[in-house]
C-alpha positions as CSV (number, residue, x, y, z in Angstrom):
1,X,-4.9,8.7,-9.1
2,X,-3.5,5.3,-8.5
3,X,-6.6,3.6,-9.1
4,X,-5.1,1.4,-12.6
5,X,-1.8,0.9,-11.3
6,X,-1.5,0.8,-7.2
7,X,-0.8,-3.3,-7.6
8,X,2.9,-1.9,-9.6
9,X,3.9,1.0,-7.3
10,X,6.1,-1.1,-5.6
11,X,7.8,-2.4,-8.6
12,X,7.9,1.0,-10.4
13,X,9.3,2.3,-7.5
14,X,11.6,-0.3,-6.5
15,X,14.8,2.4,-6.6
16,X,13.9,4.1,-3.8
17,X,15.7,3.3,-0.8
18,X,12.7,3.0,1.8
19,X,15.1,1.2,4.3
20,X,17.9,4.1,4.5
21,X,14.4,6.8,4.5
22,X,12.8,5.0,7.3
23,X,16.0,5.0,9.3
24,X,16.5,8.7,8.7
25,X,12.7,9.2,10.2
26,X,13.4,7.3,12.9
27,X,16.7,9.2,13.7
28,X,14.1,12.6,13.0
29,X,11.9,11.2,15.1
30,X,13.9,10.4,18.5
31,X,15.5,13.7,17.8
32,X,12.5,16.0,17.9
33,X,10.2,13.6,20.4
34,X,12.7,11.3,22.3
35,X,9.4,9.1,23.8
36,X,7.6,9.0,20.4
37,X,5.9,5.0,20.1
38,X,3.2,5.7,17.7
39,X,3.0,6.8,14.3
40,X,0.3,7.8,11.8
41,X,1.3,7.7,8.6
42,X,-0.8,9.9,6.3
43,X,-1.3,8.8,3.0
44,X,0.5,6.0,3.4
45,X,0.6,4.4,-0.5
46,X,1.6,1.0,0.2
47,X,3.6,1.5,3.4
48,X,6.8,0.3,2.7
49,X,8.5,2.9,4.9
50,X,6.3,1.3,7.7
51,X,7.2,-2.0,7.0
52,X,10.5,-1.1,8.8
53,X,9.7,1.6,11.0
54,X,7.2,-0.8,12.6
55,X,10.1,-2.4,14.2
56,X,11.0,0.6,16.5
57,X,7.2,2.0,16.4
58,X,3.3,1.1,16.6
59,X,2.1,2.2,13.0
60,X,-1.5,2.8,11.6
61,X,-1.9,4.3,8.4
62,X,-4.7,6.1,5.8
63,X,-4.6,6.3,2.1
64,X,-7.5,7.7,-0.2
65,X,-6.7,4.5,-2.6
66,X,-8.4,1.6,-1.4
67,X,-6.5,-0.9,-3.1
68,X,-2.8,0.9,-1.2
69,X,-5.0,0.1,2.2
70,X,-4.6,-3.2,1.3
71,X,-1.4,-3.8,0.5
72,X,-0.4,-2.1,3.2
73,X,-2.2,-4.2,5.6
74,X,-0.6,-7.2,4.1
75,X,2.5,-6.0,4.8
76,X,2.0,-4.3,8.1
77,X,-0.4,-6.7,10.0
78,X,0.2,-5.2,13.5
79,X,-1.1,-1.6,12.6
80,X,-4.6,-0.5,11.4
81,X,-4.6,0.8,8.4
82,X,-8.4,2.4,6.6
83,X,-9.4,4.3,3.4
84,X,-9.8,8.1,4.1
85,X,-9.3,11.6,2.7
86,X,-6.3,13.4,4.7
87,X,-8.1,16.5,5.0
88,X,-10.9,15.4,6.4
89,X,-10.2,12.4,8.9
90,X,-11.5,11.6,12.5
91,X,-9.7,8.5,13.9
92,X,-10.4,7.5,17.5
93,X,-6.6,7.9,19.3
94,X,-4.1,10.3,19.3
95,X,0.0,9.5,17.8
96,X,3.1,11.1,19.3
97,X,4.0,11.5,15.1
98,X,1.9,12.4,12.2
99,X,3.6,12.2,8.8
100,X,3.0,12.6,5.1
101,X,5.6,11.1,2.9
102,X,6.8,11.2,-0.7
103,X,5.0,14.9,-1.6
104,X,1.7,13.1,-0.7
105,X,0.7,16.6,0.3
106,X,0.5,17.9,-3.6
107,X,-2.3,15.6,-4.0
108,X,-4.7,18.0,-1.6
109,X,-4.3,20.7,-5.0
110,X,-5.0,23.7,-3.3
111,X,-3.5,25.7,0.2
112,X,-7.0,26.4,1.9
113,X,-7.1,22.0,1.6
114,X,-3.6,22.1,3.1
115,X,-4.6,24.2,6.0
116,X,-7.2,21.3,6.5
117,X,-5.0,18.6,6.1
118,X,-2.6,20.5,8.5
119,X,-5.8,21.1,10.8
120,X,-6.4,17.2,11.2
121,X,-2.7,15.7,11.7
122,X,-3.0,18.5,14.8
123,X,-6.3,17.1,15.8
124,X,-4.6,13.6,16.1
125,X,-1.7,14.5,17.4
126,X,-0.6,13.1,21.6
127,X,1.1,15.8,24.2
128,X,4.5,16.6,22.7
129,X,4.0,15.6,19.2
130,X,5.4,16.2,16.2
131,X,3.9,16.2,12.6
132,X,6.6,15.4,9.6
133,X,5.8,16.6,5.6
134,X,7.6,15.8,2.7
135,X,6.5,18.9,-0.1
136,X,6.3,18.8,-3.4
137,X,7.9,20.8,-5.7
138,X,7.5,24.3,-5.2
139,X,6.4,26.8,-8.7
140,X,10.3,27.3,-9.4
141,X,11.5,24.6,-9.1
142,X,8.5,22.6,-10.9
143,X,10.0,22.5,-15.0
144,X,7.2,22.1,-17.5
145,X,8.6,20.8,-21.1
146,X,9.5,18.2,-23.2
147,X,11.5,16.4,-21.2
148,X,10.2,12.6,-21.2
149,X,10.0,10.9,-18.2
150,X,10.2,6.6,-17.8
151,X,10.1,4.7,-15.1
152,X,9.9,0.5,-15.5
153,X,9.5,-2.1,-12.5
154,X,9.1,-6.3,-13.0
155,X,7.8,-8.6,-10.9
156,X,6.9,-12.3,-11.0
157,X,3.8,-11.2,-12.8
158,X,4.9,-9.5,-15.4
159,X,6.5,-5.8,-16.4
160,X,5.8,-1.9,-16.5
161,X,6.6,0.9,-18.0
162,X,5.6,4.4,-17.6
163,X,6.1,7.4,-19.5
164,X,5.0,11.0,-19.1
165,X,6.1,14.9,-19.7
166,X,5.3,17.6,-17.4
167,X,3.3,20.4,-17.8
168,X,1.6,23.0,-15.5
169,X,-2.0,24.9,-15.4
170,X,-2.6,27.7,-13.3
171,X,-0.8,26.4,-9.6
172,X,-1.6,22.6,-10.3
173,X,1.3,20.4,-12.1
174,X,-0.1,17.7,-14.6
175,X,1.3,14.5,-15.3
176,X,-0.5,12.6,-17.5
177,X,0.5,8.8,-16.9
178,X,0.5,6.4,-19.7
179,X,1.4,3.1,-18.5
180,X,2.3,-0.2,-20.6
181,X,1.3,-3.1,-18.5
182,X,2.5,-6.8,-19.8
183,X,1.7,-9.9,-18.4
184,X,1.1,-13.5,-19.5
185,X,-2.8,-12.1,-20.4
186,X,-0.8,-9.7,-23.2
187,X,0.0,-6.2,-23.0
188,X,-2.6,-3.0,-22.1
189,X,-2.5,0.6,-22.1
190,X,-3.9,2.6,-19.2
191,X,-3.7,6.3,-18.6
192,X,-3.3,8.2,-15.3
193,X,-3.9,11.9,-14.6
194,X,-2.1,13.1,-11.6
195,X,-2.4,17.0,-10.6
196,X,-0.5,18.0,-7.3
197,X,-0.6,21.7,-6.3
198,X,2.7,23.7,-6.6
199,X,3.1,25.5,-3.4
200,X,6.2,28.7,-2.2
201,X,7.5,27.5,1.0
202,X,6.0,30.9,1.9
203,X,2.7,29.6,1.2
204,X,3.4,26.4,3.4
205,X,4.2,28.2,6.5
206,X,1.0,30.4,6.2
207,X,-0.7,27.0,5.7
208,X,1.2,25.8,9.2
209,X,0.5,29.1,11.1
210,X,-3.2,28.6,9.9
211,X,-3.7,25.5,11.1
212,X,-2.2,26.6,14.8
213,X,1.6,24.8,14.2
214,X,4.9,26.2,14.4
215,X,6.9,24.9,11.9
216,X,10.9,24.6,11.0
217,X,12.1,23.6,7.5
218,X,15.2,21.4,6.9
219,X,17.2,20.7,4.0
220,X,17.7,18.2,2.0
221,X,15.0,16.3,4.4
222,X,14.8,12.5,3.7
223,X,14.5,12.0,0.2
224,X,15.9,15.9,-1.4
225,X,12.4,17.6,-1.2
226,X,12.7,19.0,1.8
227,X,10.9,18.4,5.1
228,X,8.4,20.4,7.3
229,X,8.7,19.3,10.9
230,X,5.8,20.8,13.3
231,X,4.3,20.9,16.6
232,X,1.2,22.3,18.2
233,X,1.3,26.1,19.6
234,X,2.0,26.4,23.2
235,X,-0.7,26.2,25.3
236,X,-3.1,24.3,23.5
């Protein structure tokens, strides 16, 4: 996924306002689960909502992209923060949150891998808890075309662009990332494929019931996707 370009993603994605996000999940947070104090972040990418909702919280983090794990240690040295797959993780502790930002959920491609994912934030999840997801677009809303899509970010290093159209096969939407990468070494050309399952809100709250959660869904959420917010059944 990430594997060419996980050193950028903060630069590429430099627009987004992580501060203002992480104060609306803190606000979610104390809403929902008034004692939370410890957060698992679930696919964390580089952790840059952590980096300030560490300072109201105890934050680990997991990410499937090695080289995310370490820059989000780097940022975040108080948590613990390890390479795994989200739908198939066994940490040793419980959290009073579990969340999965940014549409990080798409990534699992297929609903009988969300019902895992879903099964293991509830695994990890303390007395009263709360799990938070961030979807991806569902099949309607997910436009396939010729649109072209550009995103650039700079740092002392150097610069980036990356460019990309849309397209969809079957349930899965494609973006192939082509990504032009200039530094004082001279200027490469890598490619990405990225393929994130399009799922019907319908098909997330099977997913939810599956996976022994009762779910609510609120709009816009944090960052206009939407947001799942979940807890265990009663009585388990």
């Amino acid at each position: 996924m990430f594997s060419h370009t996980a050193h950028w993603y903060d630069a590429l994605y430099s627009f987004k306002d992580y501060r203002k996000e992480a104060g609306a999940i803190a606000d979610l947070i104390r809403e929902h689960h008034a004692r939370a104090r410890t957060v698992l972040d679930v696919a964390c990418g580089t952790a840059e909502h952590d980096r300030y909702l560490s300072a109201a919280f105890q934050v680990d983090g997991l990410d499937l992209q090695p080289e995310f794990v370490r820059i989000a240690a780097e940022k975040n040295p108080t948590g613990h923060w390890q390479v795994a797959d989200m739908t198939d993780f066994h940490l040793a502790r419980r959290y009073d949150v579990v969340m999965c930002l940014f549409s990080s959920i798409g990534y699992v491609r297929t609903l009988d891998k969300v019902v895992s994912a879903l099964s293991c934030f509830r695994e990890h999840l303390g007395p009263g808890g709360i799990i938070l997801v961030e979807p991806w677009f569902t099949p309607a809303q997910w436009r396939p075309g010729p649109n072209i899509y550009l995103l650039t970010g700079e740092t002392a290093e150097g610069k980036i662009c990356r460019m990309n159209i849309s397209a969809r096969e079957g349930n899965l939407s494609v973006l192939d990332f082509h990504y032009l990468i200039g530094t004082s070494e001279g200027v490469r050309h890598v490619t990405e494929r990225h393929e994130l399952g399009l799922f019907t809100r319908e098909d997330m709250q099977q997913c939810f019931e599956k996976a022994r959660l009762v779910v609510s869904y609120q709009e816009p959420g944090i960052g206009g996707r939407g947001l799942y917010i979940a807890r265990q059944e009663q009585g388990m």
